[in-house]
C-alpha positions, 0 to 999 in steps of 0.5 A: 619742672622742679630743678634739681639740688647742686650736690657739695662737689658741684659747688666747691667745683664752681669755687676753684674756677674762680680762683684767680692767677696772680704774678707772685712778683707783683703779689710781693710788691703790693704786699711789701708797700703795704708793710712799710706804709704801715710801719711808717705811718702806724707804727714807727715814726712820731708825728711832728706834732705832739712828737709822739708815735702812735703806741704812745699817743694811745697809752696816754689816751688810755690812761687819761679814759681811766683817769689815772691822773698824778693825784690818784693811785698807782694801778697795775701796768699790766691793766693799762696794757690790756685797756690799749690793746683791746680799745687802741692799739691791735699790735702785742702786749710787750710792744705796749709794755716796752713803749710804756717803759721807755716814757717812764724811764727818767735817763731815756725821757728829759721829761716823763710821760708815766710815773712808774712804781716798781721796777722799770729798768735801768740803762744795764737792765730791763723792767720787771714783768707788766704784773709786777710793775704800776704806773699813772700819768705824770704831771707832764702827761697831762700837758699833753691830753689837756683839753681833750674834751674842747674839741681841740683834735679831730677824733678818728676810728680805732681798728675795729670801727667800735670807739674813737681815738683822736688823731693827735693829742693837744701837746701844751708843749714840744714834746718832740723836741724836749723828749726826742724820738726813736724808731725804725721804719722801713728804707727810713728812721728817726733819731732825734736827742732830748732838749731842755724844756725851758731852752726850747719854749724860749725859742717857740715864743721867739719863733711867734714873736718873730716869725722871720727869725733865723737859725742863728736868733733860735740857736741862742735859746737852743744851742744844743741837746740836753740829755737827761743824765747830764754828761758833756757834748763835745763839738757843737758844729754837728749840732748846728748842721742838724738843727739847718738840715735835720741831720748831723752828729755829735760826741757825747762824752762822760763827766771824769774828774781826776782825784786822790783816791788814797794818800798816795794813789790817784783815780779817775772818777765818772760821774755821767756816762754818755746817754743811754750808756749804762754802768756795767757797759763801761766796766765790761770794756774796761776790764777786757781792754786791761786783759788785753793789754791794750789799755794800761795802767788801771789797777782797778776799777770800782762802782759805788754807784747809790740812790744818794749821790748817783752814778759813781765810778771809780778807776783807779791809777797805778802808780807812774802812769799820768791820770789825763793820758789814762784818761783820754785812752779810755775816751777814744777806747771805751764807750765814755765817749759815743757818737749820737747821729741826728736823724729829725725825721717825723710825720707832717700832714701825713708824710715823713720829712726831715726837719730843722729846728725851724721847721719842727718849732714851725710845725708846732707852733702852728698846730698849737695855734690851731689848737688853743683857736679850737678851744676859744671857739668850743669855750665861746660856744659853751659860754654863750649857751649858759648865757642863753639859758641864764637869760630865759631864768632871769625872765622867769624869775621878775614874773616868777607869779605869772609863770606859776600860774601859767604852769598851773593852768597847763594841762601837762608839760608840753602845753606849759612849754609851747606856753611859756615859749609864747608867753614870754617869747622864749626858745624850745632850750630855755623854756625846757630849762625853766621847766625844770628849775627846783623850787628853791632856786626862784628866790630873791638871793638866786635873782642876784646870783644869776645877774652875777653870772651874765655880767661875768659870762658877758665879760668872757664871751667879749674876751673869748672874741677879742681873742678869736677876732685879733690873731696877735692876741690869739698868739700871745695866748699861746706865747702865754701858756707856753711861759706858764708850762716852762715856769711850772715844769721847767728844769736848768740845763744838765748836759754841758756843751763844749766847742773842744774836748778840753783835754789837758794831756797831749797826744804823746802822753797818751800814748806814754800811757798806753804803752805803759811808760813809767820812769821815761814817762815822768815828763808827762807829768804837769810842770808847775809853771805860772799860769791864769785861772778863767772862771765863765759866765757858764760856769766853766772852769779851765787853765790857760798859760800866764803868757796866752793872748788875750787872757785880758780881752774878756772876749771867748769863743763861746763864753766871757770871762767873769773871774780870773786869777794868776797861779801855778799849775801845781797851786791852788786857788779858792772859789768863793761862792754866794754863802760868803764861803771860799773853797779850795780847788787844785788847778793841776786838776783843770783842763789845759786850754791849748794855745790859741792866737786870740782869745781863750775858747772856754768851751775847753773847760769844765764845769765847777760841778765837776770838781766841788759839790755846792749845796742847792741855791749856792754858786760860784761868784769869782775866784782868788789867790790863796798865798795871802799876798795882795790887799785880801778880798772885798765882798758886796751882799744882797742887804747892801752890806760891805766887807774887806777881808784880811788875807790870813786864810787857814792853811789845812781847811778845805772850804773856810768862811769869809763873812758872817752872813745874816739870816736871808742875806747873800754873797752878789759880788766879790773881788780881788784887790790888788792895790788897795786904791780900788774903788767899790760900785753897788748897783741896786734893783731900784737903778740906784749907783753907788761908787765910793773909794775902797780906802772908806772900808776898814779890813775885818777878819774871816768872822767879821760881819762887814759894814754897811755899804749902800743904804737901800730904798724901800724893797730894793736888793743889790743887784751888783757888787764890783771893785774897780782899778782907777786909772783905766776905761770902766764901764757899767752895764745895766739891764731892766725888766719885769720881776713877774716875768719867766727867769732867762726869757726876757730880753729887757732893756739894756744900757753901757755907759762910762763908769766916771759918768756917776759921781763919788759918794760916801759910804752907807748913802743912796747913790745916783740913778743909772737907768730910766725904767720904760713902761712895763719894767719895774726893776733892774734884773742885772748889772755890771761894773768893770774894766771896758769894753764889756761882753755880754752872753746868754745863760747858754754862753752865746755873746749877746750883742751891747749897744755902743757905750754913752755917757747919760747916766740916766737915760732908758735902755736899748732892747737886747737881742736876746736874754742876757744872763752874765756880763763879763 
């Protein structure tokens, strides 16, 4: 019997009693948990390894399979955001578009992943549409796909099973750390500030060199953020508590320097913001605060930022109001000065950590291990299949009549292949090979090539093992790279670090200008009492009283002194700088150091940047008195040159010379005299020491040329010039290294010995040695002669440990703890 059609209603009838009842509570829970391991995993949290989330990780593998590399042309940002939102990415185009952005904007990332052409925002404005805008890979992009194709990272599916995107990009170098993070999870985020490249390379190679290092050992590479438009971080112990536990604070503050805006009327000028603190922000504030009466004495404000000297604000002062009150006021009351909250939280082997410096520089340094041991093997697999098929033609090619006539004789391809292989006892790969060499390759010159080529496939196949069999040679490769990348992409710092605000005005005198006092606020205003100018090894500037302790200690908080000159508050001093230049600079515009028990902190200060600006290549070697008092000033050059000046220093010049300098020449040391009795010490980069009588060396004017002052050997420069009181303890510091290797990486050797261990010599001769070079170094790369006991920092300005003082003038070094960039 036939059975019978179900009817529609029967069925749809069969389908609502499989409806199931579900707890609409539970349905939320699983739903919800869904949700935020999405977000955590997918979307909004970097990984620790190549530090990027995963929207980046995908434009970056988008535009590397299109080929937009930093030597081609400029393509449409709206094609790139197509390409990654219908291979990679499942989510919106403006989401891709933002993330896009965001790595192309040189105030957001310390080193750029995208060249972007056309708008793309500034810190008060978003971008231009994706229609409008084009982009390509910037050079650090390609750091981070290199050796995509060397099976260095697993590959997964994208979203819809149809291509493969790789889990985790290569990364040449930590681009969490350098390029920092931000986004919002659920219950969770991360927010983590860009560092300098060169600082955090310097503590990855530490970290291999020295597995078992402390926070302390890497802090001195990596003391800090460095943010990608400079400014100021002011207080360094929330710094140090995120890089042990991956949380903490800092305060970045705006860089402000207090000028003469007309004849009679001063102003305070802005020329860093806080990060990610734009222009426009700071104006809008400032003008409510005046309206408000709650901020006084500002008569205006104005912004003459440009693409030639940059961010430029100028605010200007009314009349009897104090310039450092006003300006404090606008540190506590506008966004000049903002908190950053560190929050180092990434993915590692899938789950959200907090992180510390060391675990996320161990994170990495693992995982590029992996990837350059990924490499050699793909690279020896590769070398060693071009072996293969060069030896089947080298085989070929000594019985080449007999291969001929053995094709000849074959009936077609495959009888030829299952002859040769039996002939000559070849493999199915290397007979298929020798098939389909063209004629004109068997001949005598192509025989000598291909004997080139295995000698040379041998030699790297023996290389790619050494490195594959010898874990220490394998972390060298990495340590090796990783110098390579700071050396090409590296930048100097730009974002000063200070322990204290180093503001000069009181809390009272804030509060004079606040409630805008004028005639009874006049004692706010800086008496003009004697005080010392510092100069660190940094590069900071600040003002201390005449009478503040251990001013002649040389030994700071967080820096030494390299230069210090006795002045008034209200005087000027003069800087001279590598060019043989003296400029002028008023001390009243220093911060004021507060009194302390020891010894000055000169994290206080502030940069010579903010006050004068010195062409590239030109710094600030020391400092001097411009009131024509005392023997004048006494200078060393790179050439071994020798000079005293006259102290007839023009009075209505701003920057005047004090040497003519010959084409290629330079400026290396620089002093005071006081006495005339001093005694002069060049020390050459080939470890020569030259120390002779001050009295040697007649006094020339500001034009004069000097004198020769130590004869140089052959390729040798002055390293070091100093003049030295007689009568007291001196000491000369001496550090030698390699002149190939990575500047501020190498640590060297280093050696103090007593000066008066060196004999007197006379003028224009070649001195006494004063440090045996050990193998590996060719070169002194620093030294110092001066008043004992010397101190040693970093070019971060952490002290860096000496060995104890000896008086073998000619013995080899110690190894220093760490890279030491100034003696003071």
């Amino acid at each position: 019997m036939a059975r019978r059609k179900r009817s529609q209603s029967e069925d749809l009838f069969d389908v609502e009693e499989k409806i199931l009842e579900v707890d609409a509570v539970e349905e939320m829970e699983g739903a919800f948990l869904e949700y935020a391991y999405s977000v955590i995993y997918s979307r909004a949290l970097p990984d620790a390894r190549d530090g990027l989330k995963p929207v980046q990780r995908r434009i970056l593998f988008g535009m590397h399979e299109l080929g937009l590399r930093p030597d081609k042309a400029h393509v449409k940002c709206s094609r790139v955001v197509g390409e990654v939102m219908g291979k990679y990415h499942p989510h919106g185009d403006q989401a891709i578009y933002d993330a896009m952005v965001r790595m192309a904007q040189p105030f957001t990332m310390r080193l750029p992943l995208v060249d972007g052409h056309g708008n793309f925002g500034s810190l008060d404005d978003g971008p231009a549409a994706s229609r409008y805008t084009e982009a390509r890979m910037a050079p650090a992009a390609l750091l981070m796909t290199g050796s995509l194709d060397e099976s260095t990272v697993d590959y997964v599916p994208n979203y819809d099973d149809q291509l493969f995107q790789p889990d985790v990009l290569p990364a040449a170098f930590p681009n969490l750390l350098v390029n920092g993070a931000t986004g919002i999870a659920v219950g969770m985020a991360t927010n983590m500030p860009p560092h300098n490249l060169v600082e955090v390379i310097g503590a990855a190679r530490h970290l291999i060199a020295n597995p078992q290092a402390d926070l302390e050992a890497l802090m001195r590479f990596v003391p800090g953020p460095d943010l990608p438009l400079g400014g100021r971080i002011v207080g360094l112990d929330g710094i140090r508590e995120a890089y042990e536990t991956g949380r903490g604070s800092f305060r970045t503050r705006a860089t402000a320097r207090i000028e003469n805006v007309t004849p009679r009327k001063k102003g305070i000028v802005v020329t860093d913001l806080p990060y990610l603190v734009g222009p426009e922000k700071v104006i809008e504030k400032v003008k409510q605060l005046a309206q408000s009466k709650k901020l006084q004495g500002i008569s205006d404000i104005i912004d003459l930022t440009d693409r030639t000297k940059g961010l430029h604000l100028v605010i200007e002062i009314k009349t009897g109001f104090n310039p450092e009150a006003v300006l404090e006021q606008l540190y506590k009351l506008t966004p000049m000065e903002e908190s950053f909250g560190i929050n180092n939280v990434a993915l590692v082997e899938g789950q959200p950590r907090t992180l510390g410096l060391k675990e996320l520089l161990g994170v990495y340094v693992d995982f590029r291990t992996e990837v350059v041991r990924r490499r050699t093997e793909h690279r020896l697999g590769r070398k060693k299949d071009r072996l293969h098929i060069v030896e089947g033609r080298l085989l070929a090619i000594l019985d080449i009549d007999e291969v001929i006539q053995l094709i000849r004789a074959s009936d077609d391809a495959a009888a030829a292949k299952t002859r040769l292989m039996q002939v000559f006892d070849l493999s199915t790969t290397q007979a298929d090979d020798i098939l389909g060499i063209p004629l004109r390759q068997l001949t005598k010159f192509s025989r000598i090539e291909l004997e080139s080529e295995r000698d040379e496939l041998e030699r790297e196949i023996e290389a790619l093992e050494a490195i594959l069999a010898d874990e220490q040679l394998l972390l060298k490769v990495v340590s090796d790279e990783l110098a390579e990348v700071a050396q090409q992409h590296g930048t100097p710092r730009r974002t000063v670090l200070l322990e204290s605000d180093g503001t000069g005005a009181s809390s009272a005198a804030a509060a004079g200008a606040a409630t805008g006092s004028k005639a009874s606020g006049m004692d706010l205003e800086v008496a003009d009492d004697p005080c010392r100018v510092l100069l660190s090894s940094t590069g900071l500037l600040a003002r201390a009283g005449a009478d503040e302790p251990g001013v002649g200690g040389n030994r700071a908080k967080h820096d030494v002194i390299t230069s210090q000159v006795s002045t008034t508050a209200r005087g000027e001093i003069g800087l001279l700088t590598s060019a043989g230049r003296v400029v002028k600079l008023s001390v009243v515009e220093l911060p004021a150091l507060p009194p302390s028990a020891g010894a000055p902190n000169l994290s206080g200060g502030a940069p010579v940047s903010a006050f004068v600006d010195l062409p590239p290549g030109e710094q600030v070697l020391g400092l001097c008195s411009l009131t024509g008092e005392g023997m004048g000033l006494a200078l060393g050059t790179r050439d071994g040159v020798v000079k005293r000046v006259n102290p007839d220093y023009p009075v209505n010049r701003d920057s005047f010379e004090v040497i003519s300098l010959k084409e290629g020449d330079a400026v290396v040391g620089a002093r005071e005299l006081v006495t005339g009795e001093e005694e002069f010490v060049f020390v050459t980069s080939d470890a020569q020491l030259l120390r002779f009588a001050a009295s040697l060396v007649r006094p020339q004017g500001r034009s004069g040329g000097g004198i020769a002052g130590v004869k140089l050997g052959s390729g040798a420069r002055v390293v070091s010039f100093g003049a030295v009181d007689t009568g007291v303890e001196n000491a000369v510091v001496t550090v030698a290294g390699a002149a190939g290797a990575l500047p501020g990486t190498q640590t060297g050797t280093v050696k103090v010995t007593d000066l008066w261990a060196y004999p007197t010599k006379g003028r224009a001769t070649g001195g006494v040695r004063c440090h045996r070079l050990l193998k590996g170094e060719d070169q002194l790369i620093l030294a110092w002669a001066g008043a004992a006991p010397p101190r040693a920092a970093s070019a971060n300005g952490v002290a860096v440990d000496l060995p104890e003082t000896g008086d073998k003038r000619d013995g080899s070094g110690m190894p220093a703890p760490a890279p030491i960039a100034a003696v003071g």
